[in-house]
Backbone bond lengths (Angstrom), bond angles and torsions (degrees), N, CA, C in turn:
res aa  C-N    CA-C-N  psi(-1)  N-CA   C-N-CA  omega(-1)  CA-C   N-CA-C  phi
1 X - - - 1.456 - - 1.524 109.94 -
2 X 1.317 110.53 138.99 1.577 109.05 -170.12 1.385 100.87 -97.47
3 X 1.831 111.21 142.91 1.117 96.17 169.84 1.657 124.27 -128.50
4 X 1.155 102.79 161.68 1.877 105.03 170.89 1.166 122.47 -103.19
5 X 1.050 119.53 133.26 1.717 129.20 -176.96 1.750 114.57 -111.91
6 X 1.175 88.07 96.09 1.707 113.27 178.49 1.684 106.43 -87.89
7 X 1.520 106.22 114.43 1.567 108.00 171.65 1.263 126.84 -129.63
8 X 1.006 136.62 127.31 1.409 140.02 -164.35 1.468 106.26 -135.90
9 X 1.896 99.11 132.88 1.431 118.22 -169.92 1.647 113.12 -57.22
10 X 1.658 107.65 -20.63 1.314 111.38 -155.91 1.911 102.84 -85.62
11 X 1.245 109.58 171.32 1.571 101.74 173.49 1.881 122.72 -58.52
12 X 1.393 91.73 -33.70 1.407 97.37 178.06 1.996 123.55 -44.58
13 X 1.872 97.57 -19.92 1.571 74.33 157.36 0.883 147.67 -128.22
14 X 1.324 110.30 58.85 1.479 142.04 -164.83 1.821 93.19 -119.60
15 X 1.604 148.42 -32.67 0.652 145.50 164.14 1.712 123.44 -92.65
16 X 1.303 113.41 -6.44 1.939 96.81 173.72 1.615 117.77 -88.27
17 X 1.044 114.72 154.02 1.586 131.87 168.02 1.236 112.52 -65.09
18 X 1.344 110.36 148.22 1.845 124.84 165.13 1.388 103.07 -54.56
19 X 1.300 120.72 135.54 1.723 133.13 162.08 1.466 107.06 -121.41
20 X 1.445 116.97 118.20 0.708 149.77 146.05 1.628 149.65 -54.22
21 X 1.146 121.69 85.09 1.411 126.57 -149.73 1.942 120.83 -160.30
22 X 1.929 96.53 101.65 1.578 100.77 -179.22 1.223 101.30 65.09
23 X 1.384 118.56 80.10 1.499 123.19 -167.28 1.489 132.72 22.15
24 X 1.255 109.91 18.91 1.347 100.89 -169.13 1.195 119.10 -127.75
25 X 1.369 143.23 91.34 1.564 154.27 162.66 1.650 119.30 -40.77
26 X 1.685 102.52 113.37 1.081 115.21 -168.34 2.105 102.07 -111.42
27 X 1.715 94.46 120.38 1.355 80.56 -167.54 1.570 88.02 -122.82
28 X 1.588 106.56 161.67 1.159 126.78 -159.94 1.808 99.47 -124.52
29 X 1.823 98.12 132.86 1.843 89.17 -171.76 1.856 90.36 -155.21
30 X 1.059 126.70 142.77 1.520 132.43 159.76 1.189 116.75 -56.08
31 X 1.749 114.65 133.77 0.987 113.25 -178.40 2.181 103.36 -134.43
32 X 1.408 88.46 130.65 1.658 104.76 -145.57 1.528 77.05 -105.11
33 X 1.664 124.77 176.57 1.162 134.91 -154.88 1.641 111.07 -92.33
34 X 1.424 111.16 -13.90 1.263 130.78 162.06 1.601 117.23 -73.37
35 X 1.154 122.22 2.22 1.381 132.36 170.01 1.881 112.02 77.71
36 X 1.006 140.50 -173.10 1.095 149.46 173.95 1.476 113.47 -37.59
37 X 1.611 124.88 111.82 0.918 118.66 149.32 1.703 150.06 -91.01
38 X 1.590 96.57 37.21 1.375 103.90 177.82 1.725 87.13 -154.26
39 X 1.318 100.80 175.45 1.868 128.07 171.90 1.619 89.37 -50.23
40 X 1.802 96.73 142.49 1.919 101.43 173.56 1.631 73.58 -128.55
41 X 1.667 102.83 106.82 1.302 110.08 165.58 1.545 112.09 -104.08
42 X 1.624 128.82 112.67 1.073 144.54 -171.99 1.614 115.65 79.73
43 X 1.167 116.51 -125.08 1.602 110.32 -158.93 1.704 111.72 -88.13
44 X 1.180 117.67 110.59 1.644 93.26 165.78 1.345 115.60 -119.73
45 X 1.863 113.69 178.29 1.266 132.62 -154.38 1.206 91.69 -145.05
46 X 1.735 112.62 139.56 1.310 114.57 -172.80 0.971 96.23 -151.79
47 X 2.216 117.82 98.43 1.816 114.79 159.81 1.478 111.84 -87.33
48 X 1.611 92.73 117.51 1.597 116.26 -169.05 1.912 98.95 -100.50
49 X 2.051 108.48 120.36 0.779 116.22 165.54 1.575 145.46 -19.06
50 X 0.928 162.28 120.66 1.500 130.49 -161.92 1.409 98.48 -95.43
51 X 1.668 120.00 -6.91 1.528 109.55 166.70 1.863 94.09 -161.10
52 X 1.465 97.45 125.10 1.392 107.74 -164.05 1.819 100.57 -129.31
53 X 1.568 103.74 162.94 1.273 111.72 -161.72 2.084 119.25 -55.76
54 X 1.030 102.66 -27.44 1.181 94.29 168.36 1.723 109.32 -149.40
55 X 1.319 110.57 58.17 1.889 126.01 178.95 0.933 128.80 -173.75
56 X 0.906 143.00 87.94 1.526 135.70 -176.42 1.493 102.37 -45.28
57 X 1.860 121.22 140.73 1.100 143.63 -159.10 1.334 111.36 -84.65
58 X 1.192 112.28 6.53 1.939 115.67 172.14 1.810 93.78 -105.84
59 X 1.305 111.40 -44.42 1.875 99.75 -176.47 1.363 103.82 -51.09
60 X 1.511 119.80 -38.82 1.613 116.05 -150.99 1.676 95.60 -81.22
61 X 1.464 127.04 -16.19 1.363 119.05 170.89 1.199 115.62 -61.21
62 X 1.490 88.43 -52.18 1.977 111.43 178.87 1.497 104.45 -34.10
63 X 1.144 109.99 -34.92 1.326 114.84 -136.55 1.575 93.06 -92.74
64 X 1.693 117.44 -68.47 1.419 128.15 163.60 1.690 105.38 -38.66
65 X 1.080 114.88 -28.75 1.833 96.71 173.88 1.482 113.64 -72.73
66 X 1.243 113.34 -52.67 1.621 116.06 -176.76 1.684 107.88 -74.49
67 X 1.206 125.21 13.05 1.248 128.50 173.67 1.592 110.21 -73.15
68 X 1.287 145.56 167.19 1.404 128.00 161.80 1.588 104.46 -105.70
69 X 1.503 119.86 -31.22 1.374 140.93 158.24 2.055 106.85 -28.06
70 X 1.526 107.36 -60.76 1.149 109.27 -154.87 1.692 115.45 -137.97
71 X 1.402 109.43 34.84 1.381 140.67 -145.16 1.898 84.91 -88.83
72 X 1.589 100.33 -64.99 1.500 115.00 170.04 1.701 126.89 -51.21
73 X 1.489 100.34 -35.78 1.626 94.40 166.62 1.270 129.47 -17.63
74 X 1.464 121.78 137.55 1.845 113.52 160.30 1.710 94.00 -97.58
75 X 0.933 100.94 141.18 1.541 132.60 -170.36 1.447 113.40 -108.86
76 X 1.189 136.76 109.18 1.176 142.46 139.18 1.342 144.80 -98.57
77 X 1.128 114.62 112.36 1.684 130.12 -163.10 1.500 103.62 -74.33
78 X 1.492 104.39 134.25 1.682 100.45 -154.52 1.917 86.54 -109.31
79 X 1.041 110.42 66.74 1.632 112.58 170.28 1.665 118.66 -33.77
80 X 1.660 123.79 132.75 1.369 118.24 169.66 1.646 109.28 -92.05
81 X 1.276 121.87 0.97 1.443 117.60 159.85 1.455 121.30 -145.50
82 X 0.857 144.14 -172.77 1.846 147.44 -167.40 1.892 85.22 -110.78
83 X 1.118 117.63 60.93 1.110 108.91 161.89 1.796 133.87 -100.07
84 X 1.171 124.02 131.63 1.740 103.17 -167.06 1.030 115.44 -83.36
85 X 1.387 117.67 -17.36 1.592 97.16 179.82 1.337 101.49 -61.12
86 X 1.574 125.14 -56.64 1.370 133.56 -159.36 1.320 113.97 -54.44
87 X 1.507 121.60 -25.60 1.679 143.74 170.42 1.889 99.43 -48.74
88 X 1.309 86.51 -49.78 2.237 97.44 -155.72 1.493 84.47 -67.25
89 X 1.508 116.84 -75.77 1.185 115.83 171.97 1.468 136.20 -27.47
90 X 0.744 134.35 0.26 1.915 140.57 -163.71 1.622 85.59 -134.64
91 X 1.429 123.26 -27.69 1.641 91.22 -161.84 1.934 81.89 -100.12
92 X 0.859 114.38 -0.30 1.606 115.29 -169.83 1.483 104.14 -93.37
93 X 1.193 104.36 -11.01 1.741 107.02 175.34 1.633 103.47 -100.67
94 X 1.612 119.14 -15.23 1.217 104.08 178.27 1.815 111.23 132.45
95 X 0.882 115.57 6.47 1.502 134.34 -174.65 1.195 100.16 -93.40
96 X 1.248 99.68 136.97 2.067 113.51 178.65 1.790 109.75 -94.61
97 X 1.175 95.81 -21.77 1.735 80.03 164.76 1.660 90.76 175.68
98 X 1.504 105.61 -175.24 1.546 99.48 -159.28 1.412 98.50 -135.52
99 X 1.326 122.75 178.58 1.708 133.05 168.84 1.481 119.73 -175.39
100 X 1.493 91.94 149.22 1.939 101.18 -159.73 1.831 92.23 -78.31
101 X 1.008 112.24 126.32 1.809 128.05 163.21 1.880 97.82 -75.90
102 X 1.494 90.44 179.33 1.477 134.36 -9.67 1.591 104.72 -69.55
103 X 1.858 107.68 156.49 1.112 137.14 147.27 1.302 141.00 -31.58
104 X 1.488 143.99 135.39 1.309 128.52 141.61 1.744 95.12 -142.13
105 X 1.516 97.67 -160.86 1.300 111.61 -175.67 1.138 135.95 -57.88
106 X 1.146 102.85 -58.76 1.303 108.43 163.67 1.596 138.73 -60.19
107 X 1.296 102.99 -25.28 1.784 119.73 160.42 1.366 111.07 -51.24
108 X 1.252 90.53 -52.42 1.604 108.88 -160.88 1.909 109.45 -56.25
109 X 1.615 88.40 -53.72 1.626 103.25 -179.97 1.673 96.02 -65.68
110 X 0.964 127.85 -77.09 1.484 132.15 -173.45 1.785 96.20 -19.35
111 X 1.191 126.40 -50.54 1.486 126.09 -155.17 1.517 97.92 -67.37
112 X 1.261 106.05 -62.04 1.663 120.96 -173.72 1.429 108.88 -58.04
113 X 1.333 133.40 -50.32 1.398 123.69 170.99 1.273 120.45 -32.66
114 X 1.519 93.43 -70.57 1.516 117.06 174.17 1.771 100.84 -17.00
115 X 1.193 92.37 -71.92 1.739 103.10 -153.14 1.775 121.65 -99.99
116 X 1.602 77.65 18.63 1.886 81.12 -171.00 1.510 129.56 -71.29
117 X 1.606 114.01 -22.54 1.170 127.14 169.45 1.335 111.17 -55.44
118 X 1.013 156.64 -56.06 1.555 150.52 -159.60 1.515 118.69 -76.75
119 X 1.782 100.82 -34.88 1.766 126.32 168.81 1.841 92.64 -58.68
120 X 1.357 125.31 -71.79 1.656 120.34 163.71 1.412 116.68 -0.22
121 X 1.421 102.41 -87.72 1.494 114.98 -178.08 1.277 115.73 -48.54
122 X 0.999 143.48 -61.31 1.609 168.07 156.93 1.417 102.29 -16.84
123 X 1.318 124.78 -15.40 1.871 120.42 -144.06 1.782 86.69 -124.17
124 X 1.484 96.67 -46.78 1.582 125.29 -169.29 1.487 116.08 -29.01
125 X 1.923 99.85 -40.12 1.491 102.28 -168.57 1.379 88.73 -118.50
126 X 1.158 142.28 62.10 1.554 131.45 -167.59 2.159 86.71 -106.58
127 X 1.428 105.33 142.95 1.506 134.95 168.81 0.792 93.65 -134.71
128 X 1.700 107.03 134.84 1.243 154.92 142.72 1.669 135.70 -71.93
129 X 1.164 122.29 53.21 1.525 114.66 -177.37 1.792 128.43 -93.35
130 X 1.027 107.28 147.62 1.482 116.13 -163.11 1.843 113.88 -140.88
131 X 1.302 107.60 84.75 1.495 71.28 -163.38 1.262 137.03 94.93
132 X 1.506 139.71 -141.40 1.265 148.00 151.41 1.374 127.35 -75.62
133 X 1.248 81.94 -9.95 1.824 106.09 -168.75 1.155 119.70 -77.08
134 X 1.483 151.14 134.32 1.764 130.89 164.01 1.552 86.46 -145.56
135 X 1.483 98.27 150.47 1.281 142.87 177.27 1.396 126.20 -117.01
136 X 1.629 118.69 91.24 1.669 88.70 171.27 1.615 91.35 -116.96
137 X 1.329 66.36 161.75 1.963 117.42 -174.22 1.328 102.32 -62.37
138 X 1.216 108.83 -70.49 1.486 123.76 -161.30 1.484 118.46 -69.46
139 X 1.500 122.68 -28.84 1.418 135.39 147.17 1.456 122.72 -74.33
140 X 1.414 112.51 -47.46 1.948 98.37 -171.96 1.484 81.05 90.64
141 X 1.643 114.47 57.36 1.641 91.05 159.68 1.123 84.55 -148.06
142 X 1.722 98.94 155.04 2.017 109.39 178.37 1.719 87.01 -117.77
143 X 1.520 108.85 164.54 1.534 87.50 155.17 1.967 78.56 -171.46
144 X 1.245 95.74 136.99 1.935 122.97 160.17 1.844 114.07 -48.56
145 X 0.346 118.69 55.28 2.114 115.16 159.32 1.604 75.30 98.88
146 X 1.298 139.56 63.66 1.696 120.54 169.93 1.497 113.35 91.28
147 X 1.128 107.87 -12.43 1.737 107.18 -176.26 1.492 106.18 -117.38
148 X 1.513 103.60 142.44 1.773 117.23 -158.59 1.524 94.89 -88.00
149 X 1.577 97.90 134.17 1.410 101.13 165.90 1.534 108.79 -104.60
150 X 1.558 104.56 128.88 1.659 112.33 168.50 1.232 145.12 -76.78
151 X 1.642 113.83 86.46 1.358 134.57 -145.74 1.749 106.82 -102.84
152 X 1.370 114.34 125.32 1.509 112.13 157.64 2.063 102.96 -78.79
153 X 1.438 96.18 172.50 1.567 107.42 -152.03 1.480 87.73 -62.70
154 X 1.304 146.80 -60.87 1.143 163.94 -152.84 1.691 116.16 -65.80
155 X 1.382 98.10 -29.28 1.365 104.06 174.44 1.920 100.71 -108.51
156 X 1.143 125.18 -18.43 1.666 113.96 166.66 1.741 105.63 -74.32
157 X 1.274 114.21 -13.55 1.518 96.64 172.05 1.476 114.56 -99.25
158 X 1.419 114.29 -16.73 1.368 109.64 165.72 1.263 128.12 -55.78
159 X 1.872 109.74 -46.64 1.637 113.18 173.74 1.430 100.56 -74.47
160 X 1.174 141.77 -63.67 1.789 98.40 145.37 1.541 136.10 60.31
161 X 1.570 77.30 -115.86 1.387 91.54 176.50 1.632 120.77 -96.25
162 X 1.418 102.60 8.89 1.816 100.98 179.13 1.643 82.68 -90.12
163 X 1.253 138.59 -59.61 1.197 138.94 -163.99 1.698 103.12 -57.01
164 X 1.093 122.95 -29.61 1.478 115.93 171.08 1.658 114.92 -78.60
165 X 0.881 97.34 -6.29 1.780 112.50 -175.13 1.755 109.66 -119.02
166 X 1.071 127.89 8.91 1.502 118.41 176.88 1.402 125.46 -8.92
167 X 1.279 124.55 147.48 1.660 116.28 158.52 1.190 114.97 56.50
168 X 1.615 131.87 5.56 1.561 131.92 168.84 1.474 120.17 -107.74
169 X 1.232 124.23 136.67 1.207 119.94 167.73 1.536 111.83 -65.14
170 X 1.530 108.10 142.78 1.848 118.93 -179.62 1.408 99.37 -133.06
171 X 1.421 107.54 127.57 1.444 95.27 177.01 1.750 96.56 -93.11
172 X 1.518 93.81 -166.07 1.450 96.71 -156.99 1.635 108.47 -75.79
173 X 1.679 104.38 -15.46 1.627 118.21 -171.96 2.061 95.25 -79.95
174 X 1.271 104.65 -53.20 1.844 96.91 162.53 1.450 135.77 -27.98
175 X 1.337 93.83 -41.82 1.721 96.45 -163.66 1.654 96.01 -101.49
176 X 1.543 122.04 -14.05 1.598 129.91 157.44 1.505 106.06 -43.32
177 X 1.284 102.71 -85.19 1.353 108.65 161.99 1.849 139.13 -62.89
178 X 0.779 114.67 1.90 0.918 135.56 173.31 2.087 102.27 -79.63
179 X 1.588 88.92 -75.25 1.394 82.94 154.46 1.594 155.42 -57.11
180 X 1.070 110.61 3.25 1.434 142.35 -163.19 1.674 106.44 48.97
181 X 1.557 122.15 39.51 1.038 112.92 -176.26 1.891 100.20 -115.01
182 X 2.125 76.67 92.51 1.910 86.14 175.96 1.265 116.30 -140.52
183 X 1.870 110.32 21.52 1.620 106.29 161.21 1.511 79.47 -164.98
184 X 1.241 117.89 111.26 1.807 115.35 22.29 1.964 101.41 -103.22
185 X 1.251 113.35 160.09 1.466 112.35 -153.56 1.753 89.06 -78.61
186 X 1.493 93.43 147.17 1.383 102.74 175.61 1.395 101.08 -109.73
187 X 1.763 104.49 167.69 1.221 99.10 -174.03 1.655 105.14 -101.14
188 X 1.657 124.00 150.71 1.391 115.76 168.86 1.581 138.95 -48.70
189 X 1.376 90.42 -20.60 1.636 91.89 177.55 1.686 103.41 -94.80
190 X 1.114 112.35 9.92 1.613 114.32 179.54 1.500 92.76 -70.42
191 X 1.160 137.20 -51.86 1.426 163.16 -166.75 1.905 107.96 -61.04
192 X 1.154 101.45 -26.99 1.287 108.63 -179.36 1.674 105.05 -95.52
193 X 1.464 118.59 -16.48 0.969 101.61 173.58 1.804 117.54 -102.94
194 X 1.383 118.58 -10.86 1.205 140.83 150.69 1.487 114.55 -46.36
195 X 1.119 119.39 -32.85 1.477 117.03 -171.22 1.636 101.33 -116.00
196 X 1.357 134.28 -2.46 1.143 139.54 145.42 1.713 112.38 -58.37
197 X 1.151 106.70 -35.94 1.018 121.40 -175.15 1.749 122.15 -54.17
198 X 1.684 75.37 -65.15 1.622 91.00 173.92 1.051 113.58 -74.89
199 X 1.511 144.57 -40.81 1.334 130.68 150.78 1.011 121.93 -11.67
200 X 1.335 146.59 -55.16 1.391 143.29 -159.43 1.219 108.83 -100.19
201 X 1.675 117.91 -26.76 1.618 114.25 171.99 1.061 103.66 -71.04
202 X 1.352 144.80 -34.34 1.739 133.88 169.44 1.243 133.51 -51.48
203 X 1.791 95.61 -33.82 1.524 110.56 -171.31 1.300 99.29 -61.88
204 X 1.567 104.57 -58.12 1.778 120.57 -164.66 1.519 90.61 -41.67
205 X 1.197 124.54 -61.09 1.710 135.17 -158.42 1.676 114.64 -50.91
206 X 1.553 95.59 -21.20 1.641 101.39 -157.81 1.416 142.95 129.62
207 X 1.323 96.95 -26.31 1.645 117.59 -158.51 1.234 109.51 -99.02
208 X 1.462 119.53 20.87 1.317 106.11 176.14 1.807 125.12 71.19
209 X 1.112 118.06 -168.85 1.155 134.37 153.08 1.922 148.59 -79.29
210 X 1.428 101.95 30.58 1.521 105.30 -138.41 1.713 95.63 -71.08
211 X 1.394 130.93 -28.10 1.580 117.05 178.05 1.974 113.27 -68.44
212 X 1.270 93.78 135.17 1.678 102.63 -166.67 1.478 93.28 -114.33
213 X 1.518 113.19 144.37 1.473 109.47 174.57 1.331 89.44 -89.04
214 X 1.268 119.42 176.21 1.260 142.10 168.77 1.802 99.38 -127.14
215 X 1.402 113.55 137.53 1.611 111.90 -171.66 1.553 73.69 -98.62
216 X 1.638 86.10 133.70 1.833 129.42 157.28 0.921 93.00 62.92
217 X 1.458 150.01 51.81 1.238 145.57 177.07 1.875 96.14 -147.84
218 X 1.679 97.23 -82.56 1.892 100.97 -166.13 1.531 117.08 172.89
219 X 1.170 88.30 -139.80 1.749 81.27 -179.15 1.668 99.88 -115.77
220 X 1.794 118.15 -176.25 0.953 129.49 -166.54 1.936 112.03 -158.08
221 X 1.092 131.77 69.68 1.567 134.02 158.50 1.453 106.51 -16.02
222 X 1.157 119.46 94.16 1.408 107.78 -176.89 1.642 101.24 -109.94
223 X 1.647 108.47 122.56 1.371 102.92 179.14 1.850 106.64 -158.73
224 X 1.483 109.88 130.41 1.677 116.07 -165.80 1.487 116.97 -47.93
């Protein structure tokens, strides 16, 4: 089942349900000024506040554009009035189109239906590079300076999300969630053997050793 990842700055998406519709699972998650805190696997949608608790709602576009994570997003600027200047402005920061709040569910879904075909295409050819590192999307392939690393599904979404996370410590409950793996509960040392994993598919590839544990803390993407 394919899915879409709908995020909105406001609290509301921290409380809606998965909708379900023509194979396709539409999930709903908060998105804080630090950008996504879990894997954006396939298409996402992001109605960005036009004034939020600590950002004004044109930086946080700014912000999702220069992201490499969320660069592709369609963006909608969640305006508190039908005003035009504020219209020119929002699409001049990077917003694909705009709408007067407040929000609910059904708005929300109505918007994305509407316009989900073109977000598809757009996602289809998405690369990932980091470094030595590349990721495409559209194959399910990682590979070291040109050379393929041999990943089961579980460990290509882990490098993933270490490659979306560089240079930070994750403990093992992060990259749980991170992965969206939180029903049915996994266990933490599952994670230790997942990243054993990938350890050695890198090595084979070339790349050395670059994930560092950190004692009593987690892991660490270490890359110049």
């Amino acid at each position: 089942m394919n899915v879409i990842n709908i995020f909105l700055t406001s609290e509301l998406g921290e409380t809606l349900d998965d909708f379900v519709h023509d194979d396709r699972r539409f999930t709903f998650d908060r998105l804080t000024s630090d950008g996504p805190k879990r894997l954006v696997e396939g298409p996402m949608w992001a109605f960005i506040d036009w004034v939020m608790d600590d950002l004004a709602g044109l930086e946080m576009c700014r912000r999702l554009r220069a992201d490499p994570r969320t660069r592709d997003a369609h963006v909608t600027m969640v305006l508190e009035e039908a005003d035009d200047e504020d219209r020119r402005r929002a699409l001049r920061a990077g917003a694909h189109d705009y709408i007067v709040g407040p929000l609910d569910r059904t708005i929300v879904l109505d918007r994305v239906l509407a316009l989900q075909s073109s977000q598809n295409e757009r996602h289809a050819t998405r690369l990932f590079e980091v470094g030595e590192l590349s990721i495409d999307m559209a194959a399910l392939q990682a590979r070291w300076s040109g050379e393929p690393i041999s990943l089961r599904p579980n460990e290509f979404r882990l490098l993933r999300f270490f490659a979306e996370n560089p240079n930070r410590v994750l403990s093992r409950d992060d990259l749980i969630n991170g992965l969206g793996k939180r029903e049915p509960p996994i266990d933490e040392r599952t994670v230790d053997v997942w990243v054993g994993r990938l350890r050695r598919a890198i090595k084979v590839a070339g790349g050395g050793n670059p994930l560092r544990t950190v004692r009593s803390m987690g892991y660490v993407f270490d890359l110049p």
